[in-house]
Residue frames as a rotation matrix with the C-alpha (Angstrom) as fourth column:
UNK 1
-0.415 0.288 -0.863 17.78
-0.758 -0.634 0.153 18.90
-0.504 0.717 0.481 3.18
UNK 2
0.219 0.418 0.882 15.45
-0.227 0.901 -0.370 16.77
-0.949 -0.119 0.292 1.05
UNK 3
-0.725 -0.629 0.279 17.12
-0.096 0.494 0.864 14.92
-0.682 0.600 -0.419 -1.57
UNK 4
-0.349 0.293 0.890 14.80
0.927 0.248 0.282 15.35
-0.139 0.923 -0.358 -4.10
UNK 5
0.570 0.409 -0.712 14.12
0.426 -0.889 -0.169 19.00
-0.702 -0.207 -0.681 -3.98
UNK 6
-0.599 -0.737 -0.315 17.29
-0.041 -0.364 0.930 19.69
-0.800 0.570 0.188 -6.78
UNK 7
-0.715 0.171 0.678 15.05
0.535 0.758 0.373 17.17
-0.451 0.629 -0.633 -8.85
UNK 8
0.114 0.923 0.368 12.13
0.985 -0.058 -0.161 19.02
-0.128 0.381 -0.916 -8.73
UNK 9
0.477 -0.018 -0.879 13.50
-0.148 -0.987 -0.060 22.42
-0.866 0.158 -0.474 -9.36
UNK 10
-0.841 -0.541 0.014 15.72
-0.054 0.110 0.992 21.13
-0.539 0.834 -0.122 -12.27
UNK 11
-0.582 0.600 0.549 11.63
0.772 0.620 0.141 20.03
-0.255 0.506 -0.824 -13.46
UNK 12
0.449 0.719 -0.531 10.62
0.710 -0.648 -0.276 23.17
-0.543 -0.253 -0.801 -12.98
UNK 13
-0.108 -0.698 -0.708 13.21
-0.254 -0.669 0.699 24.78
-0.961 0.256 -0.105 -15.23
UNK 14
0.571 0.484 -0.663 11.97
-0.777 0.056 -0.627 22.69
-0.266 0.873 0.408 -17.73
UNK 15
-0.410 -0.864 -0.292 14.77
-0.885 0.454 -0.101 20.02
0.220 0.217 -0.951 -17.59
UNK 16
0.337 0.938 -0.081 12.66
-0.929 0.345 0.135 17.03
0.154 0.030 0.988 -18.04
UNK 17
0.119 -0.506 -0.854 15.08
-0.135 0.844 -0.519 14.19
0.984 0.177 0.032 -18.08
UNK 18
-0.754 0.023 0.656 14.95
-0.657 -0.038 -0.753 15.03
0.008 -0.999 0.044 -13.47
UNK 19
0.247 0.835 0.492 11.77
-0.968 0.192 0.159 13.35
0.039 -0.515 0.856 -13.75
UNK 20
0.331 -0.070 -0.941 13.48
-0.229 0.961 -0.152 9.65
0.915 0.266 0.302 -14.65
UNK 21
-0.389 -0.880 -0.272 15.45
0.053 0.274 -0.960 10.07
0.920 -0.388 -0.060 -11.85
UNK 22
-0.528 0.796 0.297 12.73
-0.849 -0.490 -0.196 10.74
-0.011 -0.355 0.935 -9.74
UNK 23
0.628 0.549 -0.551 10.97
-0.651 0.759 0.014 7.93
0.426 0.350 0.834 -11.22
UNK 24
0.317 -0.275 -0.908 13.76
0.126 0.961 -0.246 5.50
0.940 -0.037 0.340 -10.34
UNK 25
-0.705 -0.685 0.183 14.22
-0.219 -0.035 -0.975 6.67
0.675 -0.728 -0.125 -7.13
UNK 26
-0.533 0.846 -0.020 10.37
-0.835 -0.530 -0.146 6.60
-0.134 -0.061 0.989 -6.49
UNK 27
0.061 0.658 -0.751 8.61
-0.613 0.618 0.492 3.79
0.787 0.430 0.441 -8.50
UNK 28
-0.617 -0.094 -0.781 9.47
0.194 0.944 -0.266 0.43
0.762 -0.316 -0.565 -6.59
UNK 29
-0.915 0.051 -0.401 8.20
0.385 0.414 -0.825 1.67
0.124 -0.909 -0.398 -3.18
UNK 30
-0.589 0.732 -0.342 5.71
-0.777 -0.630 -0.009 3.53
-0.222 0.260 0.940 -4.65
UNK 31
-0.144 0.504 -0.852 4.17
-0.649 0.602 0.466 0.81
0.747 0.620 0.240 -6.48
UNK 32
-0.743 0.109 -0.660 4.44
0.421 0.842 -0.336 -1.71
0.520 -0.528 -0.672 -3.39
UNK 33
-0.874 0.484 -0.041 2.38
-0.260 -0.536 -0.803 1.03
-0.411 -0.691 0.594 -1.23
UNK 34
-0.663 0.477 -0.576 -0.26
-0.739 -0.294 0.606 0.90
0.120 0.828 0.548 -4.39
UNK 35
-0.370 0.269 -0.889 -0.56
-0.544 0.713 0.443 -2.33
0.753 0.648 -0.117 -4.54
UNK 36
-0.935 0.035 -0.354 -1.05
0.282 0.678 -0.679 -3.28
0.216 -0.735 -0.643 -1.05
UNK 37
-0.461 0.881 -0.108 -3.91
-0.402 -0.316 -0.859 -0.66
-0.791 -0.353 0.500 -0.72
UNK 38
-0.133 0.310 -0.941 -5.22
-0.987 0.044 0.154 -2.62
0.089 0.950 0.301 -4.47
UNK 39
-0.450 -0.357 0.819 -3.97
-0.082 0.929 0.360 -5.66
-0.889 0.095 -0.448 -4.56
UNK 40
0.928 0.230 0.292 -4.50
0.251 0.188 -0.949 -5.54
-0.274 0.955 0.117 -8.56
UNK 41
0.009 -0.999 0.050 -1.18
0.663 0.044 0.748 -5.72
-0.749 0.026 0.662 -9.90
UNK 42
-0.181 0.494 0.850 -2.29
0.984 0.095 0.154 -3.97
-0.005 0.864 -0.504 -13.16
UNK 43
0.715 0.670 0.200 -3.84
0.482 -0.680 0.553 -1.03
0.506 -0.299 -0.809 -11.39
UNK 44
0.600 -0.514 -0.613 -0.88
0.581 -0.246 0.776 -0.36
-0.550 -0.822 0.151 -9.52
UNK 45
-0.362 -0.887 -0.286 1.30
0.498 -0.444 0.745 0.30
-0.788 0.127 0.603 -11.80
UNK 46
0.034 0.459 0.888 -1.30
0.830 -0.508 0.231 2.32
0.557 0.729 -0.398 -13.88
UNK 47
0.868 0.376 -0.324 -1.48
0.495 -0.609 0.619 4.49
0.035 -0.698 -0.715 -10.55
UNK 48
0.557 -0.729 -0.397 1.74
0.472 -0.115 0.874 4.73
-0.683 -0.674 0.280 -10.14
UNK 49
-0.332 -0.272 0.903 2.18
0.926 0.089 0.367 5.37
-0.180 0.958 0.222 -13.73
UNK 50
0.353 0.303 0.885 -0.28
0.169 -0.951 0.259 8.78
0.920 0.058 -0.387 -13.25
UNK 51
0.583 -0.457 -0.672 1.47
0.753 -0.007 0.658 9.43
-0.305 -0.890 0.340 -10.30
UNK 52
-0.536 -0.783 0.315 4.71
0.691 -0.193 0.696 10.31
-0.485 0.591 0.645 -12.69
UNK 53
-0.255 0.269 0.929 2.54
0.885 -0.323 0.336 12.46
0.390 0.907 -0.156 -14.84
UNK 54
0.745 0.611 -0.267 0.77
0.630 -0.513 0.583 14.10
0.219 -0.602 -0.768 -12.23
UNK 55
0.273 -0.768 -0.579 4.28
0.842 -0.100 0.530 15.07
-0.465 -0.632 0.620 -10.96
UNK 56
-0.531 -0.712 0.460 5.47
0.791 -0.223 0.569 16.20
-0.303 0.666 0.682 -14.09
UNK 57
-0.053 0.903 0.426 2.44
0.761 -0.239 0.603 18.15
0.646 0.357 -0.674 -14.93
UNK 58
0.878 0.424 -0.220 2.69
0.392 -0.376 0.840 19.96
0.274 -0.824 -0.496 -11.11
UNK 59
0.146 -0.925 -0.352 6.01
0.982 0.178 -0.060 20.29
0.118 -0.337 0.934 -10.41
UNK 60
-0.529 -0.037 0.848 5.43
-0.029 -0.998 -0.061 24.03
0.848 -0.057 0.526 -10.55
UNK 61
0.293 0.744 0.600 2.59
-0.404 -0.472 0.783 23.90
0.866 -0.472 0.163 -7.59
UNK 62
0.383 -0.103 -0.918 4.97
0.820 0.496 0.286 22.10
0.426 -0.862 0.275 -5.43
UNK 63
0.590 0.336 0.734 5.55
-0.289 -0.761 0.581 23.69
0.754 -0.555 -0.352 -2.43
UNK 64
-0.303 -0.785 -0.540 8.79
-0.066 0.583 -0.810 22.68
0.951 -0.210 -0.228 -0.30
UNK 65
-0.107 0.377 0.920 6.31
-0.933 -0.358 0.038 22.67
0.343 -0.854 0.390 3.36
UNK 66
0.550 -0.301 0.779 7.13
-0.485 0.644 0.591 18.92
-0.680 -0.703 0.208 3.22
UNK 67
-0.343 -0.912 -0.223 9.18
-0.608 0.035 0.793 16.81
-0.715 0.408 -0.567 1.20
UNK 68
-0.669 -0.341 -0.661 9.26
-0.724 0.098 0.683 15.43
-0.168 0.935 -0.312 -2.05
UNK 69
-0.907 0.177 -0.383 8.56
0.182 0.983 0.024 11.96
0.380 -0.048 -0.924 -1.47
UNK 70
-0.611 0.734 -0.296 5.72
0.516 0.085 -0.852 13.16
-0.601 -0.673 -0.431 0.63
UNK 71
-0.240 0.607 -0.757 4.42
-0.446 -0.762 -0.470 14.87
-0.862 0.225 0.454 -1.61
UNK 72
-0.584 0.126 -0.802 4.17
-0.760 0.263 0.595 12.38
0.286 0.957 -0.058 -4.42
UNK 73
-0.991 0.039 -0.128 2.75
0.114 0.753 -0.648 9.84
0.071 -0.657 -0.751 -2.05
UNK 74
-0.585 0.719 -0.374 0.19
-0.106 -0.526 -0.844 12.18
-0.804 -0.454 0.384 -1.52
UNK 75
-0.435 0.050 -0.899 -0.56
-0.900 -0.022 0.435 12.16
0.002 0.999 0.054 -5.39
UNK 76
-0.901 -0.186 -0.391 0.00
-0.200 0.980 -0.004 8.32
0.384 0.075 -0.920 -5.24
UNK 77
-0.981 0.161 -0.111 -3.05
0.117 0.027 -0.993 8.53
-0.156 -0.987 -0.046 -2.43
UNK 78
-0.415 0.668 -0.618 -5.38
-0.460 -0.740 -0.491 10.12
-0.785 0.080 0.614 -4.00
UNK 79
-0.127 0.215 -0.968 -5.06
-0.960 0.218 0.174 8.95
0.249 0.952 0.179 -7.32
UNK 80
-0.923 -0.377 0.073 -5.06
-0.375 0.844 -0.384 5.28
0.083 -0.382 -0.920 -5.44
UNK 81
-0.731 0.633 -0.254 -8.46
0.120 -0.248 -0.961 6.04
-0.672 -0.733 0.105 -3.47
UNK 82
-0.415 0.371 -0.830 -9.86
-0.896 -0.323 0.304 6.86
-0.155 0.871 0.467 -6.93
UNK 83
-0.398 -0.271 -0.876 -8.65
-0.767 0.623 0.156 3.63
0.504 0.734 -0.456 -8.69
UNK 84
-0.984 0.174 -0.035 -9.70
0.145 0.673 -0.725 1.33
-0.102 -0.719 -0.688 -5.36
UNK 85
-0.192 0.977 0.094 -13.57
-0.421 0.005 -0.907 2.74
-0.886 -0.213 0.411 -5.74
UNK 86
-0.210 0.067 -0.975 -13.34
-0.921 -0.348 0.174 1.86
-0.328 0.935 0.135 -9.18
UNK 87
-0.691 -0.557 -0.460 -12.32
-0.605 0.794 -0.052 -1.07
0.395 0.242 -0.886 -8.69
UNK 88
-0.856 0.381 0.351 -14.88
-0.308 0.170 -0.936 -1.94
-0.416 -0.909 -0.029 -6.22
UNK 89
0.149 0.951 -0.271 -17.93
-0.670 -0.105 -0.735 -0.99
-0.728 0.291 0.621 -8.67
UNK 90
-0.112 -0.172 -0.979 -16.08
-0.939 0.339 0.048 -3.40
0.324 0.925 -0.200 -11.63
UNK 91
0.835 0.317 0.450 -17.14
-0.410 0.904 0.124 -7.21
-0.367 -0.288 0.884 -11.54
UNK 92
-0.432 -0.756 -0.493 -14.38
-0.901 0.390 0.191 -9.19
0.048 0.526 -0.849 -11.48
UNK 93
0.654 0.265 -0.709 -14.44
-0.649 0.678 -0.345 -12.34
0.389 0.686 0.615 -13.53
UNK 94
-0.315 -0.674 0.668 -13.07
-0.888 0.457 0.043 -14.91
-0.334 -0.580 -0.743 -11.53
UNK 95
-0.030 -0.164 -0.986 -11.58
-0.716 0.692 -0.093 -18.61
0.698 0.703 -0.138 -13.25
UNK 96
0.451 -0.299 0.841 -12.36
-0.813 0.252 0.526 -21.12
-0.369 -0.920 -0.130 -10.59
UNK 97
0.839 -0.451 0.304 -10.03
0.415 0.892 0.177 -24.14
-0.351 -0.023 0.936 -12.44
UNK 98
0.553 -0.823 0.130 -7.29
-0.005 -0.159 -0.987 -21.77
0.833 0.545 -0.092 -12.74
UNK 99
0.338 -0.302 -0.891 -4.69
0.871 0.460 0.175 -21.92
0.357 -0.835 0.418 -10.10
UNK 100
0.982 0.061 -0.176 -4.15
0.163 -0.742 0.650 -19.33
-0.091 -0.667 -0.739 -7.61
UNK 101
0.425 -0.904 0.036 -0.46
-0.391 -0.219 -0.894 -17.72
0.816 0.366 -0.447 -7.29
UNK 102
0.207 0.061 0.976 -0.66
-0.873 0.463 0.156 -19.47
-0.442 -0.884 0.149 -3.53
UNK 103
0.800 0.296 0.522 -1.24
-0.070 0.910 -0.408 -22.70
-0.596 0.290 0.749 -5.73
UNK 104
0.778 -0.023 -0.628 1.91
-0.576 0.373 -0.727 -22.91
0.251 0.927 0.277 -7.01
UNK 105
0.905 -0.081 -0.417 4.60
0.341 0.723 0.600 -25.63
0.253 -0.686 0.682 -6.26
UNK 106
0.873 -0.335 -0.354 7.63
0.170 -0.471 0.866 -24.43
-0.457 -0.816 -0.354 -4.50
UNK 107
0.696 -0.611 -0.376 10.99
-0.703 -0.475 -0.530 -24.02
0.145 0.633 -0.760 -5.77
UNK 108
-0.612 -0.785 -0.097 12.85
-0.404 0.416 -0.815 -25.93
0.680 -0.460 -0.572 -3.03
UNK 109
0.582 0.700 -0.413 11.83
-0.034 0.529 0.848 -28.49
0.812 -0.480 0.332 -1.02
UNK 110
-0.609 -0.744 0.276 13.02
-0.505 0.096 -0.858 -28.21
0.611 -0.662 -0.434 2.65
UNK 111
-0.763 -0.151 -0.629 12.57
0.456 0.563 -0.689 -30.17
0.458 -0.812 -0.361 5.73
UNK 112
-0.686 0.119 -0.718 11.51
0.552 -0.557 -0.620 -27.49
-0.473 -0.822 0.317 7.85
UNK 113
-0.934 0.312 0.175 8.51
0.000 -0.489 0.872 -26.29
0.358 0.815 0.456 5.57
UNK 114
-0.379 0.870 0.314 5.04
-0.799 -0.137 -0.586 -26.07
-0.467 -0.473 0.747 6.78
UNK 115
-0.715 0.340 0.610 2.61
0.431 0.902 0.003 -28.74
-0.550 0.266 -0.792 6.02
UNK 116
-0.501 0.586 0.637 -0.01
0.646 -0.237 0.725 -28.28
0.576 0.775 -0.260 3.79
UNK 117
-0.020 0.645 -0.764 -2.24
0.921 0.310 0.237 -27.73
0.390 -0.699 -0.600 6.52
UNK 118
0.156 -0.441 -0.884 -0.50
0.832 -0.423 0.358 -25.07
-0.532 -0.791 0.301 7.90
UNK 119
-0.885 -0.317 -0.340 0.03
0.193 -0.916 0.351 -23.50
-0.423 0.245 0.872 4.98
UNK 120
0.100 0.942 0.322 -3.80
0.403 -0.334 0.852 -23.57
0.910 0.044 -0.412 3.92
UNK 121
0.509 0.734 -0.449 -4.73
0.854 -0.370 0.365 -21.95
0.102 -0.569 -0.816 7.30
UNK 122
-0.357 -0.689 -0.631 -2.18
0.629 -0.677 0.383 -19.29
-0.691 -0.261 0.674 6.80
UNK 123
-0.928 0.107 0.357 -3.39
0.328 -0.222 0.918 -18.63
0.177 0.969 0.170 3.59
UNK 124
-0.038 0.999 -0.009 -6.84
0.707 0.033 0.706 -18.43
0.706 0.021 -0.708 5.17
UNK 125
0.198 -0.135 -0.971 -5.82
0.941 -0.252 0.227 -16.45
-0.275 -0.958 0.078 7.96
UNK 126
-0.869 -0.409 -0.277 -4.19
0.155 -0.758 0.633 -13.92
-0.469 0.508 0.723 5.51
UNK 127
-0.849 0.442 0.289 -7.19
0.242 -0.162 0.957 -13.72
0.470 0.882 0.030 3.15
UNK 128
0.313 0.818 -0.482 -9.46
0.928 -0.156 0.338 -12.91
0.201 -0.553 -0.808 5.85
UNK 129
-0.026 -0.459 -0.888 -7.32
0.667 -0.669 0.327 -9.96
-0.744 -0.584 0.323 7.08
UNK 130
-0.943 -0.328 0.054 -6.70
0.229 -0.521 0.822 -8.75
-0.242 0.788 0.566 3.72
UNK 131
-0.319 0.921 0.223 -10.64
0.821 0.150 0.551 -9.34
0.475 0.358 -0.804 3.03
UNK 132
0.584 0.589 -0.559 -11.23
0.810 -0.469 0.351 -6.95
-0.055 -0.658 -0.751 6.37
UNK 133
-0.487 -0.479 -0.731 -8.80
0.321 -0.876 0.360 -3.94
-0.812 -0.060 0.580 5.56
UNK 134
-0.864 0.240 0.443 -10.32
0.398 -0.212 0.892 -3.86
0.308 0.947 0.088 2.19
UNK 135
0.375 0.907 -0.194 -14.16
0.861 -0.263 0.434 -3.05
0.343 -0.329 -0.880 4.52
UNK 136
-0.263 -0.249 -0.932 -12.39
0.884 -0.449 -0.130 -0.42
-0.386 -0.858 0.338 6.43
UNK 137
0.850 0.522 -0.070 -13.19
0.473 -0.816 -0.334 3.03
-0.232 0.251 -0.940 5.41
UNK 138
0.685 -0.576 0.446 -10.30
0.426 -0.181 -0.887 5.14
0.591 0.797 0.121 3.59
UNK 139
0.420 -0.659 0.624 -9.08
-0.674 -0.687 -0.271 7.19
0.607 -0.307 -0.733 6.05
UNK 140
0.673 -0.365 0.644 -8.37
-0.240 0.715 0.656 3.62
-0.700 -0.596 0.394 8.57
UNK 141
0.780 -0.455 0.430 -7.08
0.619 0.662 -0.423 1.80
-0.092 0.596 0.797 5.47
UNK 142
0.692 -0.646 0.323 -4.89
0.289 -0.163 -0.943 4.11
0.662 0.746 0.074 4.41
UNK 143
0.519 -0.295 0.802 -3.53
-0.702 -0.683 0.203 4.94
0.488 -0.668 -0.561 7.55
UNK 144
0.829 -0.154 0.537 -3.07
-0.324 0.651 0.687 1.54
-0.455 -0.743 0.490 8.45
UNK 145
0.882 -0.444 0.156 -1.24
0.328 0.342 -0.881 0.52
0.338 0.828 0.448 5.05
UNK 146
0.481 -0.717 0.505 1.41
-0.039 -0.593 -0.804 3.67
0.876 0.367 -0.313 5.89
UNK 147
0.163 -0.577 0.801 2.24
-0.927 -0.368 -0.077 3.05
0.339 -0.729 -0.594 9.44
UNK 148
0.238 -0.441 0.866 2.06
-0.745 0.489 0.453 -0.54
-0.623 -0.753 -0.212 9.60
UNK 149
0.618 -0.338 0.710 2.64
0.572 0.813 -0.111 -2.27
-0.540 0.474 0.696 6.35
UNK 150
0.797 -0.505 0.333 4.82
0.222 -0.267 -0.938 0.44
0.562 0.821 -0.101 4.76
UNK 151
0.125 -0.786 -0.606 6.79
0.981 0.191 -0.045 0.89
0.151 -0.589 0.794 7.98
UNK 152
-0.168 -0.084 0.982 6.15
0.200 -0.979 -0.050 4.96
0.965 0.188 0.181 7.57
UNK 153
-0.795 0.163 -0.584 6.55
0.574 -0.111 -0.811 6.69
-0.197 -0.980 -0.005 10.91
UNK 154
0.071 0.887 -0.456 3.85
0.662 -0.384 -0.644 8.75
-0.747 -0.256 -0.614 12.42
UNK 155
0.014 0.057 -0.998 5.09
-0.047 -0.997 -0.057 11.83
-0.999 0.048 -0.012 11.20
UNK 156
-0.942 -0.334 0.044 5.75
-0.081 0.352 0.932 10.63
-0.327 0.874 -0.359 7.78
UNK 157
-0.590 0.775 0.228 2.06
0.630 0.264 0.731 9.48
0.506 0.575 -0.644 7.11
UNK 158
0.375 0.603 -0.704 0.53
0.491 -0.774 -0.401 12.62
-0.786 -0.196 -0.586 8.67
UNK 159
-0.664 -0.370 -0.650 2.61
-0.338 -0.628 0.701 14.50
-0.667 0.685 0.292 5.89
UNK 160
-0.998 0.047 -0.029 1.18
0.022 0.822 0.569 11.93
0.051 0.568 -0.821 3.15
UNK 161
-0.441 0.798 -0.410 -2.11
0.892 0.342 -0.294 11.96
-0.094 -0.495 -0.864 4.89
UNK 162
-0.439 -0.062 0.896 -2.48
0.358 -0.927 0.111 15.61
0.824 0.370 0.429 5.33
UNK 163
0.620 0.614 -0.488 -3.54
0.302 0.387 0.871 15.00
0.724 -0.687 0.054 8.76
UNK 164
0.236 -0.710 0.664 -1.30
-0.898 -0.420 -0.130 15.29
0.371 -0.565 -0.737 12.26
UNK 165
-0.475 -0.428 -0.769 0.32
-0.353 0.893 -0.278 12.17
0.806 0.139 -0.576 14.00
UNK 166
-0.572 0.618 0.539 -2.21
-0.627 0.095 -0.773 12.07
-0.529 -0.780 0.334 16.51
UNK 167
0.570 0.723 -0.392 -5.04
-0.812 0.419 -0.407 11.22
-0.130 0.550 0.825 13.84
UNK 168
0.113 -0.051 -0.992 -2.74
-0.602 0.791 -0.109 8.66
0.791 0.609 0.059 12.30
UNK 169
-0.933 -0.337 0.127 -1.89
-0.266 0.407 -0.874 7.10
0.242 -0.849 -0.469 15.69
UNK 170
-0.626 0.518 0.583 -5.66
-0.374 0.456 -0.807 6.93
-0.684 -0.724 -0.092 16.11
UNK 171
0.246 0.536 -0.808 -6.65
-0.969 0.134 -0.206 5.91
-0.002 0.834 0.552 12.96
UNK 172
-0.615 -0.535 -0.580 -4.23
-0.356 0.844 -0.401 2.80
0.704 -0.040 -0.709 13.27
UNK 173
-0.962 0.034 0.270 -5.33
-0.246 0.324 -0.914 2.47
-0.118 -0.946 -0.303 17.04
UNK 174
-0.408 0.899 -0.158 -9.06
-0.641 -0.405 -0.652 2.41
-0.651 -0.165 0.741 15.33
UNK 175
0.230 0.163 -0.959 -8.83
-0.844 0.525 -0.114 0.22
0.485 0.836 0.258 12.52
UNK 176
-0.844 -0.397 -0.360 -6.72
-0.227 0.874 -0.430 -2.32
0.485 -0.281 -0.828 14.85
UNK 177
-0.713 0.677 0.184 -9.96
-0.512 -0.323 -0.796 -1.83
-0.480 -0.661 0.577 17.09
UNK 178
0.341 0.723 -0.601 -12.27
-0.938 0.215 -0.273 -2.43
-0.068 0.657 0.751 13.69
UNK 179
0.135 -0.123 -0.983 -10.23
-0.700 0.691 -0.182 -5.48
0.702 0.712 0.007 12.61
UNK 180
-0.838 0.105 0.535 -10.60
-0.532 0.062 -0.845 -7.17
-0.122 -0.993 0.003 16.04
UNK 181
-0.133 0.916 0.378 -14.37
-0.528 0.257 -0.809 -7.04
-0.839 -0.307 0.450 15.92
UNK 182
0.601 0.437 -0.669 -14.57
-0.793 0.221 -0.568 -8.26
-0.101 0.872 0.479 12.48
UNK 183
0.266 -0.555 -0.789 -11.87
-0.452 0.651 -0.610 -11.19
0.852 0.518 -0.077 13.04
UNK 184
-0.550 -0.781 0.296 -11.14
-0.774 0.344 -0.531 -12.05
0.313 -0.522 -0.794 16.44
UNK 185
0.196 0.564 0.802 -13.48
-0.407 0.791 -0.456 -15.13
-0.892 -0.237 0.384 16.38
UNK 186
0.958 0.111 -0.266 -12.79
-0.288 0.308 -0.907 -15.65
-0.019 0.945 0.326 12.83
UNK 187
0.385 -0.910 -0.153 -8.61
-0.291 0.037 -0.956 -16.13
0.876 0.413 -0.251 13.38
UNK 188
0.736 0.212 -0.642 -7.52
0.409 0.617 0.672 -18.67
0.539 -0.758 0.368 15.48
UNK 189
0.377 -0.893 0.246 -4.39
-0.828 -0.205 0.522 -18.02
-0.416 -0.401 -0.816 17.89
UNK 190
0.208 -0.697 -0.686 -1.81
-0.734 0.352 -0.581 -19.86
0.647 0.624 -0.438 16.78
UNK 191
0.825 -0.039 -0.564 -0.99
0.361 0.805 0.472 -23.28
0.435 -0.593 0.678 18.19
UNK 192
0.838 -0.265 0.477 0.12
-0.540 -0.533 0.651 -22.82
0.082 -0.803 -0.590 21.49
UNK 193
-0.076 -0.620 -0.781 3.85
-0.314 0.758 -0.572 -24.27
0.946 0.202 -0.253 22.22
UNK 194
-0.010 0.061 0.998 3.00
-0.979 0.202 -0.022 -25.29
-0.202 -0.978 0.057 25.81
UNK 195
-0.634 0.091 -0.768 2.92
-0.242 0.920 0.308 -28.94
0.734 0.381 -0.562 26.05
């Protein structure tokens, strides 16, 4: 049974105090999904913020044909997809003598740390990748986000998706395809340990 179905009938009775609980069972991974398809810290939790409303607002038009969570996700999705074109069309104002969040100095100094080096080409290595999911078209991106950075099985992001786990299987299997051509000259292999 799906553990948040009580919630959302108690919301539907009008007992409003289901939706915190909801919320705190909800927000954290909610917001990481957000933010990976964003990266705008800001935006996330504005999404995630109408998310909650959206909920509260609907909770009558839910329908129990998948589950809770999936169904706010969906919400989350949508209202994400919005906020991400938005974002696109807004110039962002970028400080180049402030320091990056990459740029700051560690906490702890160990031994066994990368070298600069290493960690600049990681940093570059990442910021390309991130640079190419952000080109992908919505239905890759978001597919890719839910089955391989959120860790959602198939069936999970076909709910979410509104789709079947075929599609998401080949949405993934397409985007990995897309990010390939668009990076696999651009990202070395890693240094080999052969000697």
């Amino acid at each position: 049974m799906d553990p948040d179905l009580p919630l959302i009938e108690e919301l539907q009775a009008g007992n409003e105090s289901a939706l915190n609980e909801l919320i705190n069972r909800h927000r954290e991974p909610l917001t990481y999904f957000v933010y990976r398809y964003l990266r705008d810290e800001t935006s996330a939790r504005d999404v995630v913020q109408e998310t909650f409303v959206r909920v509260f607002f609907k909770a009558n038009t839910f329908k129990p044909r998948s589950s809770v969570k999936t169904w706010i996700y969906a919400i989350a999705l949508n209202l994400t997809r919005d906020e991400g074109r938005r974002l696109s069309r807004r110039v962002r104002e970028v400080s180049l003598n402030a320091p990056g969040p990459d740029e700051q100095p560690p906490l702890e100094v160990a031994d066994t740390t990368p070298t600069p080096e290493t960690r600049a080409g990681q940093r570059e290595r990442f910021a390309l990748l991130q640079a190419a999911i952000d080109r992908l078209p919505h239905k890759l991106k978001s597919a890719l986000i839910l089955f391989c950075l959120e860790g959602k099985s198939q069936n999970e992001a076909a709910e979410i998706l509104g789709t079947t786990p075929k599609t998401v299987e080949m949405r993934v299997a397409h985007a990995r395809r897309r990010l390939y051509r668009l990076l696999g000259h651009k990202i070395p292999d890693r240094p080999s340990s052969r000697a």
